[in-house]
C-alpha positions as CSV (number, residue, x, y, z in Angstrom):
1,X,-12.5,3.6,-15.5
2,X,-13.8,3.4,-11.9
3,X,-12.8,3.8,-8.1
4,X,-14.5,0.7,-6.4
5,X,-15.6,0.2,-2.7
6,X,-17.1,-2.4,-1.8
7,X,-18.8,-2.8,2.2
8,X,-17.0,-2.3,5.2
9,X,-17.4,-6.1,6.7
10,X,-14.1,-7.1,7.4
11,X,-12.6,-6.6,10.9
12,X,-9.1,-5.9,12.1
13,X,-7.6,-3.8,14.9
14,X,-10.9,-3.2,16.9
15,X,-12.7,-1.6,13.4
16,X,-14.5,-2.6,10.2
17,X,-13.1,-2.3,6.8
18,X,-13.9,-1.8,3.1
19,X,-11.3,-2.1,0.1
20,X,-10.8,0.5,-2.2
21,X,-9.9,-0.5,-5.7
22,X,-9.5,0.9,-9.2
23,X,-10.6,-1.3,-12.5
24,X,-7.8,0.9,-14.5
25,X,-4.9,1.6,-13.0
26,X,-2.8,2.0,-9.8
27,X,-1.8,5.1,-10.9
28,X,-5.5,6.0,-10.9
29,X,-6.0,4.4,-7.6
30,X,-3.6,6.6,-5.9
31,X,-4.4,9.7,-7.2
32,X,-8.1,8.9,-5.5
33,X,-6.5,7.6,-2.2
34,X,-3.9,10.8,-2.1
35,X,-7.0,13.4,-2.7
36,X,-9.1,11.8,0.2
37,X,-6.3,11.6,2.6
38,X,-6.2,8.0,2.5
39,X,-2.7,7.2,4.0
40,X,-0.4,4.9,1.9
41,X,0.2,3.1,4.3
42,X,-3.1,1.1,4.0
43,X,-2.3,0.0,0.4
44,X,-1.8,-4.3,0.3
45,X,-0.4,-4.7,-3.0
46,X,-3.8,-4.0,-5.1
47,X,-6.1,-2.2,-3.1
48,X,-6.5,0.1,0.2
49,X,-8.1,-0.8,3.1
50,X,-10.1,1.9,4.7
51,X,-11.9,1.9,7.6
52,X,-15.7,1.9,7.8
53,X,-16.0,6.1,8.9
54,X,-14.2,6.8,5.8
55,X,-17.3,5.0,3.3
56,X,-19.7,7.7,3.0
57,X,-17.2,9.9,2.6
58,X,-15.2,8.1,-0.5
59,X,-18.5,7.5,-1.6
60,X,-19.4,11.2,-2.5
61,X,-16.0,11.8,-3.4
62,X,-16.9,9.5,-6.6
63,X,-16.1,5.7,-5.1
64,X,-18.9,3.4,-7.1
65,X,-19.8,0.9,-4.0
66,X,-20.2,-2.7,-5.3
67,X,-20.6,-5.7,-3.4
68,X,-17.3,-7.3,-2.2
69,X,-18.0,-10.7,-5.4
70,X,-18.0,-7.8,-7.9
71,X,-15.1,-5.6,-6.6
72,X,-12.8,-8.8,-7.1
73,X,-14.1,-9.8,-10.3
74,X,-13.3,-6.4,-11.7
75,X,-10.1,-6.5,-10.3
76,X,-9.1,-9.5,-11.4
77,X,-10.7,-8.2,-14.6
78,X,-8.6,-5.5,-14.7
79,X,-5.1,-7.5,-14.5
80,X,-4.1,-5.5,-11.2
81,X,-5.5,-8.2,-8.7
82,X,-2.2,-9.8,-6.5
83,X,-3.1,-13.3,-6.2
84,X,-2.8,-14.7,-2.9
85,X,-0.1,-16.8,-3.6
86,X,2.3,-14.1,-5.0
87,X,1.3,-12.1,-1.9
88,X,3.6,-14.2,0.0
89,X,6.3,-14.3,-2.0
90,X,5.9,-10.3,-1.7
91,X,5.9,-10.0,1.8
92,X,8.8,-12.5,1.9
């Protein structure tokens, strides 16, 4: 049972991101999100995007930062990844 993040490299709307993910549960994954006022508006489906300032932080607050390969293979390990395909059809 782990909270993942991996590196903030990905950019969007003038910052850098990281994902936040759980290896257990979504259930799991919220609760962390909810008690570090991550807004739920950044979850996509199977993970949060949070923005680079926010690392650190989520970092002492008990995130375990991997590198971005691992945080998808544990995902995917853990049956909550959304594959890319079904994201369409969820967004439809």
């Amino acid at each position: 049972m782990a909270i993942l993040i991996d590196d903030p490299r990905w950019p969007a709307h003038g910052r850098i991101w990281a994902h936040l993910v759980s290896d257990t549960s979504l259930d799991e994954l919220h609760a962390f999100a909810a008690a570090n006022g991550i807004p739920s508006r950044s979850f996509d489906l199977d993970h949060y995007d949070v923005p680079d300032s926010a690392h650190a932080r989520l970092v002492a607050a008990g995130a375990t930062p991997v590198s971005g390969h691992e945080l998808v293979r544990r995902l995917i390990g853990s049956g909550l990844r959304v594959r890319a395909r079904d994201r369409a059809r969820t967004r439809r």
